[in-house]
C-alpha positions in Angstrom: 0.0 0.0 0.0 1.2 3.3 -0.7 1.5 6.5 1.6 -1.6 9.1 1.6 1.5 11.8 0.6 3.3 9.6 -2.3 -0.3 9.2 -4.0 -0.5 13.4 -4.1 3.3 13.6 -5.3 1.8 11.4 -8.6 -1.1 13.3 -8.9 0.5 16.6 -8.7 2.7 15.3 -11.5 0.2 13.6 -13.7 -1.6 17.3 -13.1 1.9 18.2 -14.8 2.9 20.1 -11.9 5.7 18.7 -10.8 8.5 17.2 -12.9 8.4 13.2 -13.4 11.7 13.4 -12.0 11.4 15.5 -8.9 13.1 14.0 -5.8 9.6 13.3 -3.9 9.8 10.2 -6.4 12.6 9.0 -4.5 13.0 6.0 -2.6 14.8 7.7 0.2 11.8 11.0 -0.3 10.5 11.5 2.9 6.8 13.7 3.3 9.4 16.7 4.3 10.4 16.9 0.5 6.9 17.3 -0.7 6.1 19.6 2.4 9.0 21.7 1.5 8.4 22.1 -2.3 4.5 23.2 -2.1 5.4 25.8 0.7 6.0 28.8 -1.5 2.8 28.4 -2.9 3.5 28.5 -6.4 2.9 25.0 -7.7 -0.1 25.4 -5.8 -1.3 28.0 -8.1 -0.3 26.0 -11.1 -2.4 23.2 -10.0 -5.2 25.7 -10.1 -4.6 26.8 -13.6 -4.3 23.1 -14.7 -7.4 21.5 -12.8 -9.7 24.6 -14.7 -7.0 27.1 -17.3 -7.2 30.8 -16.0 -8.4 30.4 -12.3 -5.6 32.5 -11.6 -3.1 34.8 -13.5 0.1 33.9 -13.4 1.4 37.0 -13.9 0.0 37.9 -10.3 2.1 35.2 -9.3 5.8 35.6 -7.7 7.5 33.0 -8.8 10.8 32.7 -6.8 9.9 34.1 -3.6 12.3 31.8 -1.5 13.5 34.7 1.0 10.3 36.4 1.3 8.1 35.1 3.9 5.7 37.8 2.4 5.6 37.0 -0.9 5.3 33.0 -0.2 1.8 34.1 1.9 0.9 36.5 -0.7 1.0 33.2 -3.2 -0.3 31.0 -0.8 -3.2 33.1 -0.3 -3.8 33.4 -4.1 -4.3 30.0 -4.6 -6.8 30.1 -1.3 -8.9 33.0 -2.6 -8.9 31.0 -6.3 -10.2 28.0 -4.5 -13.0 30.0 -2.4 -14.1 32.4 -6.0 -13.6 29.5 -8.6 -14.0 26.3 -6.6 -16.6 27.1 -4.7 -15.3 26.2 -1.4 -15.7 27.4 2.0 -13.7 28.5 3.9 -13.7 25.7 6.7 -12.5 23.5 4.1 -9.6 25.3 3.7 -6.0 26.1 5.5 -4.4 28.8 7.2 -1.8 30.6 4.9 0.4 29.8 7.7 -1.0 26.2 8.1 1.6 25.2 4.9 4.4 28.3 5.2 5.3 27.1 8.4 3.8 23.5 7.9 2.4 23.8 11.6 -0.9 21.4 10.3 0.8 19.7 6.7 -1.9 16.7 7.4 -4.5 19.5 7.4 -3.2 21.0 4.3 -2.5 17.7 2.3 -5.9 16.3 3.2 -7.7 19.9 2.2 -6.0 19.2 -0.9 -8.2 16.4 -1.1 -11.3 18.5 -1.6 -9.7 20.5 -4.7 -9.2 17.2 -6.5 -12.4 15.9 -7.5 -11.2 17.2 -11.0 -8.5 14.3 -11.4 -9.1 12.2 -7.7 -6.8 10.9 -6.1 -6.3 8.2 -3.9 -6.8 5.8 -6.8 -5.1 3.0 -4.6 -5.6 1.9 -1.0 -3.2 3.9 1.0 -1.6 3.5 4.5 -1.5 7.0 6.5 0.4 7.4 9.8 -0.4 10.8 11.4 3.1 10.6 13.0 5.2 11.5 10.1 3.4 15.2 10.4 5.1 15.8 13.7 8.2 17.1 13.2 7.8 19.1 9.9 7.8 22.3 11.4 11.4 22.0 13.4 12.5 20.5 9.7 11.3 23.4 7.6 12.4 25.7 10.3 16.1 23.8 9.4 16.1 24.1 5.5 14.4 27.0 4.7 12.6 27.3 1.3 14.8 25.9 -1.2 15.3 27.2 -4.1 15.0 25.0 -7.3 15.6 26.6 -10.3 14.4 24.3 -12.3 11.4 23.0 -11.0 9.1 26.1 -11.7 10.1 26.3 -15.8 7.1 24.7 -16.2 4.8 27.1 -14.7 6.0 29.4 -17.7 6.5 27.0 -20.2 5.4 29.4 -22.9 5.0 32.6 -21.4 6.9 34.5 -23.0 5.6 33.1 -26.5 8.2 30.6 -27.5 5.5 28.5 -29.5 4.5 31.4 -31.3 7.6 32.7 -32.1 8.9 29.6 -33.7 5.9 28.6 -36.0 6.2 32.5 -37.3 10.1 32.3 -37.7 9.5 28.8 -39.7 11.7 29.0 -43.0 11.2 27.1 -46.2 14.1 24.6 -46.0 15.4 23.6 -49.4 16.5 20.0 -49.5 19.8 19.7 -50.9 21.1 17.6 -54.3 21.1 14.5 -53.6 25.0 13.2 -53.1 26.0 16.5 -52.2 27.9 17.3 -49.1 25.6 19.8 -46.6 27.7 22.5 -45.7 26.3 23.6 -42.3 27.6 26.7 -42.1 25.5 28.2 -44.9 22.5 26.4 -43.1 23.2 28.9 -40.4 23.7 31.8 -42.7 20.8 31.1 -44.2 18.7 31.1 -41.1 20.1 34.3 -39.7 18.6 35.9 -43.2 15.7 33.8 -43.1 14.4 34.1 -39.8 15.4 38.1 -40.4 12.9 38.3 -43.2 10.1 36.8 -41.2 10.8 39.0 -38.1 10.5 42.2 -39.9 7.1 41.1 -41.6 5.8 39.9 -38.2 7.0 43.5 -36.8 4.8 45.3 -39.5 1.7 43.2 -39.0 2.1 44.1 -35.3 2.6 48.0 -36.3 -0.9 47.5 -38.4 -2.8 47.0 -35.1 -0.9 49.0 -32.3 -2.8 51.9 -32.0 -3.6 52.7 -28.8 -1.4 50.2 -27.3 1.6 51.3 -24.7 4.2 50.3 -27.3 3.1 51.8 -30.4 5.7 54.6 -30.0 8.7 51.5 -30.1 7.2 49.2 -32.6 7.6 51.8 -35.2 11.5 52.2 -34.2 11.9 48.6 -34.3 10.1 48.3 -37.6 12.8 50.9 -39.1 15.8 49.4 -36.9 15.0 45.7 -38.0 14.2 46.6 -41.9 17.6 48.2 -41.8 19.2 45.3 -40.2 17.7 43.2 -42.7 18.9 44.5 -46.0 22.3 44.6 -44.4 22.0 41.0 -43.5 21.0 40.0 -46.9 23.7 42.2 -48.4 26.4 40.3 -46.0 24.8 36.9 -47.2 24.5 37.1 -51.4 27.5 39.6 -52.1 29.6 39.6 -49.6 29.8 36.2 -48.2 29.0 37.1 -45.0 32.6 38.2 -44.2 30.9 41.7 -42.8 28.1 39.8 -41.0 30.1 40.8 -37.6 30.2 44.1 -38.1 26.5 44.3 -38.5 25.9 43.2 -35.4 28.4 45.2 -33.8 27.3 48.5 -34.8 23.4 47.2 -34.7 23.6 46.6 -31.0 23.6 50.6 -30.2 20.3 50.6 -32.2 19.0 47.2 -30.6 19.0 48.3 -27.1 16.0 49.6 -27.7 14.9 46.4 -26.8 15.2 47.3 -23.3 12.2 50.3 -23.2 10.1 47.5 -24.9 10.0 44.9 -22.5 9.8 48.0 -19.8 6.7 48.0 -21.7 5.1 45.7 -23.1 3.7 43.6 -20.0 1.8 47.4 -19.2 0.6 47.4 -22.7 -0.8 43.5 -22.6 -2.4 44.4 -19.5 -3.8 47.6 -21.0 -4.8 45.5 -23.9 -6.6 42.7 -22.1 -8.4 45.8 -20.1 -9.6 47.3 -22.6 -10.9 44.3 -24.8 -12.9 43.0 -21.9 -14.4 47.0 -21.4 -14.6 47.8 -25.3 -16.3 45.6 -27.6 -15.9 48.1 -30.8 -12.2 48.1 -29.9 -11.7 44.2 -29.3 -13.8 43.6 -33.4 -11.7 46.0 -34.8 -8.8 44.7 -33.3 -9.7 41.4 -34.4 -10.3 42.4 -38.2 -6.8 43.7 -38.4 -5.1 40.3 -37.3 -7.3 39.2 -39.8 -6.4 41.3 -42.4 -2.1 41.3 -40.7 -1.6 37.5 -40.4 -5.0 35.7 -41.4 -6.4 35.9 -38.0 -3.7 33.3 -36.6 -2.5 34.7 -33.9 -4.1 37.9 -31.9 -1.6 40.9 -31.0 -1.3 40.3 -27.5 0.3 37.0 -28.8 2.6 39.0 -31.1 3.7 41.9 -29.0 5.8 38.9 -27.1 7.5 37.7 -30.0 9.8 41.0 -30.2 11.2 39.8 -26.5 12.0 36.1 -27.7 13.7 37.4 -31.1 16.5 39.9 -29.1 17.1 36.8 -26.9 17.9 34.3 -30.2 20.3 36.6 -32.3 23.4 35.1 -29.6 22.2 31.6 -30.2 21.7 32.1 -34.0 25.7 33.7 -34.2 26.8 30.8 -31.2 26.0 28.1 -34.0 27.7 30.0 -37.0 31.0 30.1 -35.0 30.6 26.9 -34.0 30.4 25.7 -38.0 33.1 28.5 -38.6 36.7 27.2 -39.2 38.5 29.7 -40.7 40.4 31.7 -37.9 40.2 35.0 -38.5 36.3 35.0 -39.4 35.7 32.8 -35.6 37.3 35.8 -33.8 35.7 38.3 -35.7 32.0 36.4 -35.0 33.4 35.9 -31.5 33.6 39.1 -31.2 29.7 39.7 -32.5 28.6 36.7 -30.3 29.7 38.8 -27.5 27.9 41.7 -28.4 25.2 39.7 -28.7 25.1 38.0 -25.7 25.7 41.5 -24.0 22.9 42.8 -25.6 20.6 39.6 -24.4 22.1 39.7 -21.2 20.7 44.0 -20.7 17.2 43.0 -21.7 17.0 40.3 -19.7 17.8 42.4 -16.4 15.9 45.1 -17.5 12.8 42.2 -17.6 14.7 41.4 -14.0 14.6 44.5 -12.6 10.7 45.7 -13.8 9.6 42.4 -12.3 11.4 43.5 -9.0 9.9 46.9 -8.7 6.6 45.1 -9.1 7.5 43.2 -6.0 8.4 46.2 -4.5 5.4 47.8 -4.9 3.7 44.9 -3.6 5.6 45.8 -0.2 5.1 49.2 -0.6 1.3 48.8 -0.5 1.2 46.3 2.9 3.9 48.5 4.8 1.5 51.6 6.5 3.7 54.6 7.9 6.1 54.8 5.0 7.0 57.8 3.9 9.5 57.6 0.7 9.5 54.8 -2.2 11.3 51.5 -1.3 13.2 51.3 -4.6 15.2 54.2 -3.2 16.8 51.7 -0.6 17.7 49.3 -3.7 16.9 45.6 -4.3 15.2 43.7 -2.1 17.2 40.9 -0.1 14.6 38.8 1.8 11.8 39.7 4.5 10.7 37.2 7.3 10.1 37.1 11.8 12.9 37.9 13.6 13.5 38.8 17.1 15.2 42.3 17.7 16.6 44.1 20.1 18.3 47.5 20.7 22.2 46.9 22.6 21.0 49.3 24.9 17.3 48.4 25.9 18.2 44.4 25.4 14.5 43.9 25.2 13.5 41.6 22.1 10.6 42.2 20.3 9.3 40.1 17.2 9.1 41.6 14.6 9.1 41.2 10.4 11.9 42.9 8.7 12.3 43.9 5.0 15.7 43.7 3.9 17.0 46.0 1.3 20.4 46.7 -0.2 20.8 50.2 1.6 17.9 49.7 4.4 16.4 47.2 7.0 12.6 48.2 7.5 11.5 46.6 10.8 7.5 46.2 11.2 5.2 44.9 13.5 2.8 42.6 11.9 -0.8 43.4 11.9 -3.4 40.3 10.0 -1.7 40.5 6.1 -0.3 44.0 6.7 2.5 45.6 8.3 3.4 48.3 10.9 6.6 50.1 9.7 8.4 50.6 13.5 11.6 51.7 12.2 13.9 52.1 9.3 17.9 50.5 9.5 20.3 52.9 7.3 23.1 50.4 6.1 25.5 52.7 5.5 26.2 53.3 8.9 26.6 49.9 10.3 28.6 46.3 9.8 27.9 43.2 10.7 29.5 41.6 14.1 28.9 38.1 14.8 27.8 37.0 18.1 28.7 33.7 18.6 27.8 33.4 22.3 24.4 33.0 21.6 24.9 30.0 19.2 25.7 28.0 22.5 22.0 28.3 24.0 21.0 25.1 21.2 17.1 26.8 21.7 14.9 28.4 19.4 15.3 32.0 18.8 18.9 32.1 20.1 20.9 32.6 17.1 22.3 36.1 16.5 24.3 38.3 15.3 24.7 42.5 15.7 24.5 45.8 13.7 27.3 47.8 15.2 27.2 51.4 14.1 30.2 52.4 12.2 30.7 55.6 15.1 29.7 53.6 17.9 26.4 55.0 18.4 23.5 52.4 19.4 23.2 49.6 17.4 20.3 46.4 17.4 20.7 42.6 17.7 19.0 40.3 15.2 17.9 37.0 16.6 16.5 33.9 14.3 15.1 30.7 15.2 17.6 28.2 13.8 21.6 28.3 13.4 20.4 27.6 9.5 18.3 31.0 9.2 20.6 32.3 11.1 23.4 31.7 8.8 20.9 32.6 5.6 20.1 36.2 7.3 24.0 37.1 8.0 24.7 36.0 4.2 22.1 38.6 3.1 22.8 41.1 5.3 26.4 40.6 4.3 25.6 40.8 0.5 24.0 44.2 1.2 26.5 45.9 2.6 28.9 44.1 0.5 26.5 46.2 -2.2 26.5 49.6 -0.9 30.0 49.2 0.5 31.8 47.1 -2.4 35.5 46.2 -2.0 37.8 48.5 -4.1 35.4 51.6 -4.3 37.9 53.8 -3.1 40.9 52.1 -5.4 43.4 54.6 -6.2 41.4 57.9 -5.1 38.0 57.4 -6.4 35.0 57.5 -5.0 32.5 55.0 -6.6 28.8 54.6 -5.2 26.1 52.8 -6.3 24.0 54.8 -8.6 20.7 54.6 -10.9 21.6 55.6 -14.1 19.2 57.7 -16.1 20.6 56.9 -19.7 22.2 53.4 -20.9 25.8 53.3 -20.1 28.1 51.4 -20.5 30.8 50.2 -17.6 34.5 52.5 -18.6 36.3 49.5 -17.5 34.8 46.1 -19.5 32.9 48.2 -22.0 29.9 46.1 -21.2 26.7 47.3 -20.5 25.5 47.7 -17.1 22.0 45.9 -16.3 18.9 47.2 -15.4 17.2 49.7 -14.9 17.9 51.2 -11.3 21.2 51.0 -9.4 22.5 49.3 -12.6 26.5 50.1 -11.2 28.5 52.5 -9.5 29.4 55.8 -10.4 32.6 57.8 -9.5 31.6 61.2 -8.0 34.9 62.9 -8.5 35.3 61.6 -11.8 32.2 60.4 -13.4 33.6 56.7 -14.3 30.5 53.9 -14.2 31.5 50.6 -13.7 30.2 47.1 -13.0 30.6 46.1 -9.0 33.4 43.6 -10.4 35.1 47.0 -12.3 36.2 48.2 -9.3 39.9 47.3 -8.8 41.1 48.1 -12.1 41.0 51.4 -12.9 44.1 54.0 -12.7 44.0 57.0 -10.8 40.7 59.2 -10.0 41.1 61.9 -12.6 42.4 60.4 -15.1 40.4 60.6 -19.2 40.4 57.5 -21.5 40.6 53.6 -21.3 42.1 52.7 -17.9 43.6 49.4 -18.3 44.7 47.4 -14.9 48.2 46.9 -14.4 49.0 43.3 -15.5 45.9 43.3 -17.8 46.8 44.0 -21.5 43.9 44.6 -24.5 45.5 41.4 -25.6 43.8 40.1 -22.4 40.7 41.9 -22.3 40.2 40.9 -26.1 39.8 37.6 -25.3 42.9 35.6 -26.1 42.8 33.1 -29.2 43.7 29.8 -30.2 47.0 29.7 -31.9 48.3 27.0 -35.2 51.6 26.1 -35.1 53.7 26.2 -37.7 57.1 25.3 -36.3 58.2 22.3 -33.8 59.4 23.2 -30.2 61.0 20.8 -27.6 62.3 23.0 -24.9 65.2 24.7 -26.7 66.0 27.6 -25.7 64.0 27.3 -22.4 62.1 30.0 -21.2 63.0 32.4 -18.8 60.2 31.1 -16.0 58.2 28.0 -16.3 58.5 24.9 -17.9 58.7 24.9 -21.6 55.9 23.2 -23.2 56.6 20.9 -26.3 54.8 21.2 -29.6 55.0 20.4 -33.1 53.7 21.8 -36.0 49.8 21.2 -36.7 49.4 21.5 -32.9 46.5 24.0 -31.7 47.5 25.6 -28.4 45.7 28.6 -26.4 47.1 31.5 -24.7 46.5 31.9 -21.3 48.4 35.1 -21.1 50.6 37.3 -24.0 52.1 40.2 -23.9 53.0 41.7 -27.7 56.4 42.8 -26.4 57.6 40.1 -25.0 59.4 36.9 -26.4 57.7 34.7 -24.4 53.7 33.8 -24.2 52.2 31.4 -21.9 49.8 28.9 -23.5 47.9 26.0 -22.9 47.4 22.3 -24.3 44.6 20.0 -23.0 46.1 16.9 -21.9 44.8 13.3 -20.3 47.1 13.0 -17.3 46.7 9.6 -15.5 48.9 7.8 -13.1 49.0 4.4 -13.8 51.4 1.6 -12.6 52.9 3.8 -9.8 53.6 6.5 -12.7 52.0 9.7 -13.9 51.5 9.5 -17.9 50.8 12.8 -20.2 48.5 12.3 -23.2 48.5 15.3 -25.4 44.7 15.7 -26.9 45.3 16.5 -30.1 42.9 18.7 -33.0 42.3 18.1 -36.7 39.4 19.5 -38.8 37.1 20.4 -35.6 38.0 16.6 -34.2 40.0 15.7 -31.0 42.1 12.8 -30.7 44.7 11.0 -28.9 45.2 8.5 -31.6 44.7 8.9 -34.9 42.1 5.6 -35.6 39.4 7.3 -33.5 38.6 10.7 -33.3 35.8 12.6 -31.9 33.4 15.4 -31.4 34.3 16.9 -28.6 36.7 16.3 -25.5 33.4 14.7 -23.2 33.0 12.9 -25.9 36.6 11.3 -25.7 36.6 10.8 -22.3 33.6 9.2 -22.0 34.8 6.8 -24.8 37.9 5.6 -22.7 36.0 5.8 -19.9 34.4 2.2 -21.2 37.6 1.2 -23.7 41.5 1.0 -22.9 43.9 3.1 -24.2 45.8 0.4 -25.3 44.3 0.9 -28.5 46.7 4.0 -28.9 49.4 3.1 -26.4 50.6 -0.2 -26.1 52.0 -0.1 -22.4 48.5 1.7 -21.5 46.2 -1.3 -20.9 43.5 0.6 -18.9 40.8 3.1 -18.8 39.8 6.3 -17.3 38.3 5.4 -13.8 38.7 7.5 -11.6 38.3 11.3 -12.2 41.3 13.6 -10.6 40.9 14.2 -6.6 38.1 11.8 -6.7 38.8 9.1 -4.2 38.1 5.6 -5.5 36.0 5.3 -2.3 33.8 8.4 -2.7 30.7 7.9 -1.4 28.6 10.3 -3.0 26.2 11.8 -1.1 22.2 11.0 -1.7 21.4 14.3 -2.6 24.6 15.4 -4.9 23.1 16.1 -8.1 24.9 14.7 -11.6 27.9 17.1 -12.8 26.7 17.3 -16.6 30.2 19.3 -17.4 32.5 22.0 -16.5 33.1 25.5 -17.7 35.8 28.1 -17.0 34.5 31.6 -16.1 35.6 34.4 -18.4 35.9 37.7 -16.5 35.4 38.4 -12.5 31.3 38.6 -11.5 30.2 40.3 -8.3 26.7 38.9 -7.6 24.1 41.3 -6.7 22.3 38.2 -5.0 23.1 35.4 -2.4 21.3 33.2 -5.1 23.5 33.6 -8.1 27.6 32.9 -7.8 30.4 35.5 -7.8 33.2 34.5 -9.6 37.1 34.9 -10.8 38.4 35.0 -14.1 39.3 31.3 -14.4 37.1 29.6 -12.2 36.5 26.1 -12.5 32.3 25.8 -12.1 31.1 22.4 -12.2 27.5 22.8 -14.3 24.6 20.9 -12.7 21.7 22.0 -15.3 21.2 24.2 -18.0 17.5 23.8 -18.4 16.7 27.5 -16.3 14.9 30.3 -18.2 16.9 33.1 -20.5 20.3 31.3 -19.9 20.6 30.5 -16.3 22.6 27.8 -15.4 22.7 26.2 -12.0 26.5 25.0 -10.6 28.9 24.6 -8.3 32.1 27.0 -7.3 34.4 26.9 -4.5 32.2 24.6 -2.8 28.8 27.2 -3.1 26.0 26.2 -5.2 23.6 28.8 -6.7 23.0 30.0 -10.3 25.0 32.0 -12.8 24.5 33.2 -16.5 26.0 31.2 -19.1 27.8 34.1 -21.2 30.5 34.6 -18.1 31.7 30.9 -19.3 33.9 30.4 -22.1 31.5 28.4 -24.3 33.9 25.8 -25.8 35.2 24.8 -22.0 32.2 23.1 -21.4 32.9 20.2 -23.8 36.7 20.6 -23.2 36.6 19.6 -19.1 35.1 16.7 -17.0 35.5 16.2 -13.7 38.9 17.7 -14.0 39.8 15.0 -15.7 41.2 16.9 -18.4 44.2 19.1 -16.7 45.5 22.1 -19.1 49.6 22.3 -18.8 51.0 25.9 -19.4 54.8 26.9 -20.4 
């Protein structure tokens, strides 16, 4: 017989809420794991939308509220008020918002979940219940927090932003090629870029013919002229030029594209506006219906098409990522590396812009429950986290519960009163740090874990107090981010003065020439100078004052470029040695990469991927060697990609290359044969090296060095998130800070690179 709690894990994923694979399926899944994943309230909502489509709008939805106690109630509460207005039920046979956050009655909510299923009933089985595994749920949750899985919730926008629809509009004729004949890919991909260009611009004109009175009808007509520009330049590139300029397009069209980030400022007002006004004006909603008639044969209405613009600036990096990919001749892979990053910069804008409106949404959701406020939240930056704490002031010692807001510059502490909130007092940042407390760790009881706000000139300051060691730890780490924010390390580098600033126009960050994201507090501006640069900019700038390109010491253009992959057309064995290091040696035909290269100096140092092993009491070498896009290590099998060949030898010796090498890969470097791997230690799917340094603004995304080794747990999160492992912190990252070609050149550091 199975358990009451496993029979709602399968419905809720034959209701397609949850993912087949979720870990509830687990043998070792305990009712804790289902407990914890419906607490936030958001699969709860799904479920709604699934048992009977539009009981709730998603877009009311927050849908990664994992430090906000008051956004996981708001959502919680949703789904409650969606059950009582849609389901008809009352209110006695529902929960307390509470009941599930805290999971202080989980049997209560699991068997109220009961009622809403007489869409798709469940138990179909006989099943066993034991009213003891409830027990302890609370002191577990209280433990582990909301966890955040990045993955799990891509369903409950599967197609929100209008994937489906983009792609049957950007369909192109395909024409099959001569029979015999070789298909030369990389023309496949020219041909899409032009393609899929052609059917964009038409898709932007239909949406012009029926804009009027829409939010965005004073961008669709730039993007109309932008794109219709872009477009015979594209198809200039393609038929007489061979696409050998097709890098410089996109260079100087990204200037031009950002206007990309004013429409998706937009264009969820305007859909709103749209829906409004459709449901209020029936003249308006025919007439808008003849002209999608008369635009695109009534296929799709134009609150589907205004999304398509956001999912076409979001493909233009994947669209150049496969040409490169297809691209062998050297100089034209830098020159589209060069686009791709431009590109990915541009994505990477529009996407925090999206971010960052979604945010201030969530702001204003606070701003509305907090009474007594008397100045906009956004002006205390983004927020970190809200929840109960305990507080007390060092001087009166008295604590007093109450719900904080956490922001990057501010610490709003309210008293709680029903679903609103009772602003008591605000925390300026800027005049405090953090100072541990680790006496009161010792007490091993509820709401004895703590830490202080010491004021920077000694005044007064307050003591936070949480109910767990693990919230505790949670709270310090945002508190710590914050500062870290307002306070970041290196503002004051050689004389200047940077702060974090909202910046009115797009700029761009004087030190990376990227641009900076968002659309408040994007970076950090210089007040002496007037330099803006990315939180990770800091350090390497020259002195306050100072005009031009400041360069960090030790950091060349060569550097900053991006350093290439290098042919060589001469042997080398270690004669003359270098100066420093060991020499490295090659032969002709070899492909090696520079690590670092200074034009005036005789010396480089570079980098070959080898297979290192030890094997018989001996540490062998294997250069991995390249030939027309192939790796190899012997010359009768070659392959893909590097995974490729190490998962190959993985399963066959190498003693089909190397006579005195009867074995295969077993064990991956500092991997002890005996590793027991932990039950919950999710499947390394590759590797990647990061690019450039990354503050994160966020506990949940990873800060980074150049040259970071990240071990990449999935890939599957929306608009290029990836979710891994650095330095022994998992969170999530964006894919464009990783060299792209890494990820199929490492595995489990496996794969060591040796430099000269």
């Amino acid at each position: 017989m199975m358990e009451y709690w496993r029979q709602c894990a399968l419905w809720l994923i034959n209701c397609k809420v949850l993912p087949a694979s979720h870990r509830v399926t687990w043998e070792s899944a305990q009712v804790f794991d289902l407990a914890q994943t419906l607490r936030d309230g958001v699969l709860l909502c799904h479920l709604l939308n699934n048992l009977r489509p539009q009981s709730i709008n998603l877009k009311e939805i927050n849908l990664r509220p994992q430090m906000s106690q008051f956004l996981c109630l708001k959502n919680i509460r949703t789904f409650l008020t969606a059950c009582s207005e849609m389901f008809g039920m009352k209110k006695s046979e529902l929960f307390e918002a509470f009941d599930l956050f805290d999971v202080r009655d989980f049997g209560k909510v699991y068997h109220r979940l009961l009622s809403v299923c007489f869409y798709r009933p469940f138990p179909t089985e006989e099943s066993v219940e034991d009213e003891d595994i409830y027990n302890h749920l609370e002191d577990l949750i209280d433990e582990n927090g909301v966890e955040d899985e990045e993955d799990l919730y891509d369903c409950v926008y599967d197609d929100e932003d209008g994937g489906e629809i983009y792609e049957d509009l950007m369909k192109t004729e395909a024409i099959p090629p001569p029979k015999q004949a070789e298909i030369d890919i990389r023309s496949c991909c020219l041909t899409e870029i032009k393609q899929t260009e052609e059917k964009y611009t038409e898709t932007l004109e239909s949406i012009e013919k029926v804009t009027d009175g829409c939010h965005c009808e004073d961008v669709i007509p730039d993007l109309v002229k932008v794109h219709k520009c872009l477009l015979l330049e594209i198809q200039d590139s393609v038929h007489h030029r061979s696409a050998q300029n097709l890098y410089q397009i996109f260079i100087t069209f990204k200037e031009r594209l950002l206007i990309y980030g004013k429409y998706c400022s937009h264009v969820e007002t305007a859909i709103a506006t749209l829906d409004d006004i459709c449901k209020n004006r029936e003249d308006v909603r025919m007439k808008l219906e003849e002209c999608s008639k008369r635009a695109n044969y009534g296929k799709f209405t134009l609150r589907d098409l205004l999304v398509v613009p956001m999912q076409r600036v979001l493909k233009y990096h994947l669209l150049l990522q496969e040409l490169v990919k297809h691209t062998h001749d050297a100089t034209d892979k830098s020159n589209l590396r060069t686009a791709l990053d431009a590109m990915k910069d541009l994505a990477q804008y529009v996407n925090e812009v999206k971010r960052d409106n979604e945010t201030l949404r969530e702001i204003d959701q606070y701003q509305k429950s907090i009474e007594n406020l008397n100045q906009p939240l956004s002006n205390y930056g983004r927020p970190k986290g809200d929840g109960e704490v305990r507080v007390a002031s060092v001087d009166k010692r008295a604590k007093q519960d109450r719900h904080i807001f956490l922001f990057d510059a501010a610490v709003i502490v309210c008293k709680r009163r029903g679903d609103n909130y009772e602003m008591k007092e605000v925390i300026d940042l800027h005049l405090f740090k953090i100072t541990n407390n680790p006496t009161s760790d010792k007490e091993n009881r509820k709401w004895s874990y703590g830490f202080y706000l010491t004021h920077n000139q000694g005044q007064s300051g307050f003591e936070f107090f949480f109910k767990t060691k693990e919230m505790k730890k949670k709270w310090q780490d945002q508190f710590g981010m914050a500062i870290s924010n307002i306070h970041p390390e290196n503002a004051n580098n050689n004389f200047h003065e940077f702060r974090m600033h909202t910046f009115e126009r797009i700029t761009s960050c004087n030190s990376c020439h990227m641009l900076l994201r968002g659309v408040f507090n994007q970076g950090y501006l210089c007040s002496k100078c007037g330099l803006g640069a990315h939180k990770e900019c800091l350090g390497r700038f020259g002195c306050c004052g100072k005009t031009g390109n400041f360069i960090h010491a030790g950091i060349d253009a060569f550097h900053l470029a991006g350093l290439p992959k290098m042919l060589v057309i001469r042997n080398y064995f270690g004669v003359p040695s270098p100066t420093s290091g060991p020499a490295l040696s090659i032969q002709t035909g070899d492909i090696i990469e520079l690590i670092c290269a200074d034009i005036h100096s005789p010396w480089w140092q570079v980098r070959v991927h080898t297979v290192s092993l030890s094997y018989n009491n001996d540490v062998k070498h294997i250069k991995i060697l390249t030939k027309e896009g192939c790796f190899h290590i012997a010359e009768n099998k070659k392959f893909r990609s590097i995974l490729e060949l190490i998962e190959y030898y993985k399963h066959h010796s190498l003693r089909e290359g190397f006579r005195s090498l009867d074995t295969t890969l077993q064990f991956p470097y500092r991997e002890p044969e005996n590793a027991a791997m932990h039950l919950f230690t999710p499947k390394v799917i590759g590797v990647a090296i990061a690019r450039y340094d990354f503050s994160s603004r966020d506990t949940r995304e990873l800060s980074l060095q150049e040259g970071d080794v990240v071990k990449i747990y999935t890939k599957s999160g929306a608009n290029g998130w990836w979710r891994g492992e650095v330095n022994g912190r998992v969170s999530s990252t964006k894919s464009r800070h990783f060299v792209e070609e890494t990820f199929d050149r490492y595995f489990c550091l496996q794969i060591l690179g040796r430099n000269c």
